[in-house]
C-alpha positions in Angstrom: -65.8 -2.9 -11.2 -63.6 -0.4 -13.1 -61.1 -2.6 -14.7 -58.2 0.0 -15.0 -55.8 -2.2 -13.3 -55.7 -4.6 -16.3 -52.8 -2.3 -17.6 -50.3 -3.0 -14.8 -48.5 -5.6 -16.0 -45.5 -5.8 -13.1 -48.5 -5.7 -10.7 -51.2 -8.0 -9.7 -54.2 -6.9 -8.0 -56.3 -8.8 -6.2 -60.3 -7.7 -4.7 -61.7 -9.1 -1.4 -64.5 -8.5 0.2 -65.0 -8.0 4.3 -65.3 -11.4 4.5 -62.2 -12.5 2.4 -64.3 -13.4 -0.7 -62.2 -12.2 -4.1 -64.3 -9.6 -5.8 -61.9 -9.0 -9.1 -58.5 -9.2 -9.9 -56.2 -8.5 -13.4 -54.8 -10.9 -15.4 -51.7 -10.2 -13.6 -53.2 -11.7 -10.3 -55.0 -14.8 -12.8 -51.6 -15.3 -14.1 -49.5 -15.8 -10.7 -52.2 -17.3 -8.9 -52.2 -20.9 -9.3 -56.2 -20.9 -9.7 -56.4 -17.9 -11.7 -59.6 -16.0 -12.8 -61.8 -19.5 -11.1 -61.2 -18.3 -7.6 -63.1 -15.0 -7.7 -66.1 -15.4 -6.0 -64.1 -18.2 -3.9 -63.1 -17.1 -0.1 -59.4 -16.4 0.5 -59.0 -18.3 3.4 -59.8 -21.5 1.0 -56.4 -20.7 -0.8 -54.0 -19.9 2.0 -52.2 -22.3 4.4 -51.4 -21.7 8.2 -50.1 -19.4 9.7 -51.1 -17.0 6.7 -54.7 -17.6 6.7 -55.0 -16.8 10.5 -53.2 -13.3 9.8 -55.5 -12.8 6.6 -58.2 -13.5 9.3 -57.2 -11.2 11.3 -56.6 -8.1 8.8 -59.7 -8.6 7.8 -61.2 -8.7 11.5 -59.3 -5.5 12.3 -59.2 -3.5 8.9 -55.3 -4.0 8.7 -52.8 -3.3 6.4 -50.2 -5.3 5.8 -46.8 -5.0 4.0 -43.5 -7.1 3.2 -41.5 -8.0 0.3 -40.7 -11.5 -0.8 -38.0 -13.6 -3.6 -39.7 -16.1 -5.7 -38.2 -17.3 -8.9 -35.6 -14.8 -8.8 -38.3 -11.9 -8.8 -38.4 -10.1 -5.9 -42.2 -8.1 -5.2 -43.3 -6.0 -3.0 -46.4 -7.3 -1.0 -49.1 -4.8 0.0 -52.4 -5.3 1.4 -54.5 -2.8 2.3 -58.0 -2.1 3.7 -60.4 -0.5 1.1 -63.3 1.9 2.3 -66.8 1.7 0.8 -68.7 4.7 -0.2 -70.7 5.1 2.8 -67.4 4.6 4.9 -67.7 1.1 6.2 -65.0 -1.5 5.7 -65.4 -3.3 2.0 -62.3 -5.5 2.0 -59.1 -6.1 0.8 -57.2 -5.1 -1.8 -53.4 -6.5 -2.6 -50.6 -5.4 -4.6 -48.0 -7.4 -5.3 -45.3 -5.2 -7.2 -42.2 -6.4 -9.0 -39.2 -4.3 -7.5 -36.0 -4.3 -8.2 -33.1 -5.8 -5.9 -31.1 -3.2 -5.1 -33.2 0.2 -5.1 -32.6 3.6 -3.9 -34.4 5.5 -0.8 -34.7 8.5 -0.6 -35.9 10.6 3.2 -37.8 13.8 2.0 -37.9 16.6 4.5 -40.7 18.9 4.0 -40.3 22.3 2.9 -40.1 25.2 4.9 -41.6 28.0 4.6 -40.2 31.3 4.3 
């Protein structure tokens, strides 16, 4: 696996496969993770309490994504999951982003352009 993601260093990434075993992640993800780099290969559902391993269960069951932000350690992240597509179009997993963000944060609405 392409390891580009070793140079976000505000964001760990995590790799599962359709049935919630961890492909890959960057040292960002070994280093939050209270495991580490020891828990790829390992299932995800192994590594998460209720009620979160039932709703890991069941984005993976349905190809879900899934998005929320959390506060730990006076860091606040952005959590993403999201399904990832293999090349022949079936479902190969999960793959989670968990983004440092700042507090308070603009947002901006962009209306499309019209055209003329």
């Amino acid at each position: 696996m392409d390891q580009w993601f070793e140079s976000l260093k505000t964001m760990a990434v995590t790799v599962c496969d359709a049935e919630g075993n961890v492909l890959d992640m960057n040292q960002r993800s070994a280093d939050v993770n209270s495991h580490g780099q020891k828990i790829i290969g390992s299932n995800l559902m192994n590594c998460h309490p209720e009620p979160a391993r039932t709703k890991l269960q069941g984005m993976l069951e349905r190809h879900e994504l899934n998005a929320y932000t959390i506060e730990k350690n006076g860091v606040k992240k952005l959590i993403y999951q999201v399904p990832w597509w293999q090349e022949d179009g079936s479902f190969g997993g999960l793959v989670e982003f968990s983004v440092e963000i700042p507090f308070e944060m603009p947002h901006y609405v962009r209306q499309p352009k019209t055209s003329d």
